[in-house]
N, C-alpha and C positions, 0 to 999 in steps of 0.2 A: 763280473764275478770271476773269481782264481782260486784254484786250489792250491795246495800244497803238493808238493811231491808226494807218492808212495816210499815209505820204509819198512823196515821190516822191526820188530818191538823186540826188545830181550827179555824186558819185565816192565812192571809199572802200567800206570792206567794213564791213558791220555785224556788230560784236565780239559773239561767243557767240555765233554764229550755226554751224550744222552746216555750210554750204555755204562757210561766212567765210574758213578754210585753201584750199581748193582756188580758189576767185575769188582769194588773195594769190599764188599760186603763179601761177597763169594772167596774172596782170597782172607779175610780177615777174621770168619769164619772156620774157615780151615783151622787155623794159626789157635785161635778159641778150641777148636775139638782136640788137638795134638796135646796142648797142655795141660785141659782140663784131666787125660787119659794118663796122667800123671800123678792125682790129684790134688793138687795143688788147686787155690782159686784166682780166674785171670776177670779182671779188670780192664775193658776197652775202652779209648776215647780219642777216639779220628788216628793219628800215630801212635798215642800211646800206649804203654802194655804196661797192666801193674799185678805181678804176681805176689799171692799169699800166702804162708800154710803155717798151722800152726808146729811150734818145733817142742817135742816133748824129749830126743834122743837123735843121736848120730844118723841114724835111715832116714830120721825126715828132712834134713838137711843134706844127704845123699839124693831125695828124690825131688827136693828144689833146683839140686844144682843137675840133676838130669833133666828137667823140665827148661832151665837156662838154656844148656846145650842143645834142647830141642827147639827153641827158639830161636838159636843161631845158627841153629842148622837149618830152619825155614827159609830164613832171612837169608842165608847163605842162595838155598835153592833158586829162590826167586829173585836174587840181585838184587838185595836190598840191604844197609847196611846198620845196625846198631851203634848208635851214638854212645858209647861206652863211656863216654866222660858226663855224659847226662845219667847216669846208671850209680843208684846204691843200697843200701840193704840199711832198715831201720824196723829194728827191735821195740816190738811195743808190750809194754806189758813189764813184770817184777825180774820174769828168769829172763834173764841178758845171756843168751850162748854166743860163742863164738863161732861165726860159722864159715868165714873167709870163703864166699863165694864169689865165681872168677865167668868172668864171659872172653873169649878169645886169651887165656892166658893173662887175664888184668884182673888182678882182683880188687872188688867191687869193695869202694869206702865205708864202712859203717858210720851212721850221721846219729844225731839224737834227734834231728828234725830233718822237715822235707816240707817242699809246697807240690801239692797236688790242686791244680787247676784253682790258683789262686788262692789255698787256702792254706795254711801252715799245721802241719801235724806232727806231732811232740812222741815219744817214746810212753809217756803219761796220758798222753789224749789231750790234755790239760786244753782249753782254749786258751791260756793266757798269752801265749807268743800270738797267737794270730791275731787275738784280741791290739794288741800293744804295737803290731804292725800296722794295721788300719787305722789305729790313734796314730803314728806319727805320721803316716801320711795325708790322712788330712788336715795333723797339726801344719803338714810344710805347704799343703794348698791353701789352707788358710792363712800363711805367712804371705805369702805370691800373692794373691788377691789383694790382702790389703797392701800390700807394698805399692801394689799399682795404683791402689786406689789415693793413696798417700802422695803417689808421684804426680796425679793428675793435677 
């Protein structure tokens, strides 16, 4: 048996580790209380953050884009970094505002769609794009399959 050297950590949780689950939970945690103190609503799922809130007026789009900032300011703290190019703002619902929010100075694309863990979500709610994505791609595995089947 060998171990590894001693180092010293900056941030992050050392993977396969017995204590690595509960130190992600304690730090991700955190990250959940600082924005919910914002009010906004935050959304977890292993790296991901999906913040909410409904926008009736200019403040509440003031205190999204303070909840942002507190988010990258966490991120900052701990040495961890936001993928900004994975990052965008979708409008769901009739009132479409403008709200040009920005994380490090980049402001964040407005989409009319997004996938969230696999599943496509429309500005309308509509199923129909997610619907219509799962039809072609089974339409192309069912292409592949017979093709082989054809070639044999």
């Amino acid at each position: 048996m060998s171990l590894s050297d001693v180092v010293s950590l900056l941030s992050g949780i050392v993977q396969g580790s017995g204590i690595g689950p509960v130190l992600f939970l304690t730090y991700i945690n955190e990250l959940a209380n600082i924005l919910e103190s914002y009010g906004v609503h935050v959304k977890l799922f292993a790296d991901d953050v999906k913040l909410y809130l409904q926008i009736t007026n200019d403040a509440d789009v003031a205190w999204l884009q303070c909840a942002i900032d507190a988010l990258t300011g966490w991120a900052d703290e701990w040495q961890l970094s936001v993928s900004v190019n994975k990052c965008c703002t979708l409008n769901i619902g009739r009132a479409i505002s403008d709200t040009n929010l920005t994380i490090n100075g980049s402001v964040l694309p407005t989409v009319e769609s997004a996938r969230d863990l696999g599943v496509s979500i429309t500005q309308s709610l509509s199923p129909s794009l997610h619907v219509s994505n799962i039809v072609a791609k089974a339409t192309q595995r069912a292409a592949a399959i017979l093709s082989r089947i054809y070639e044999s």
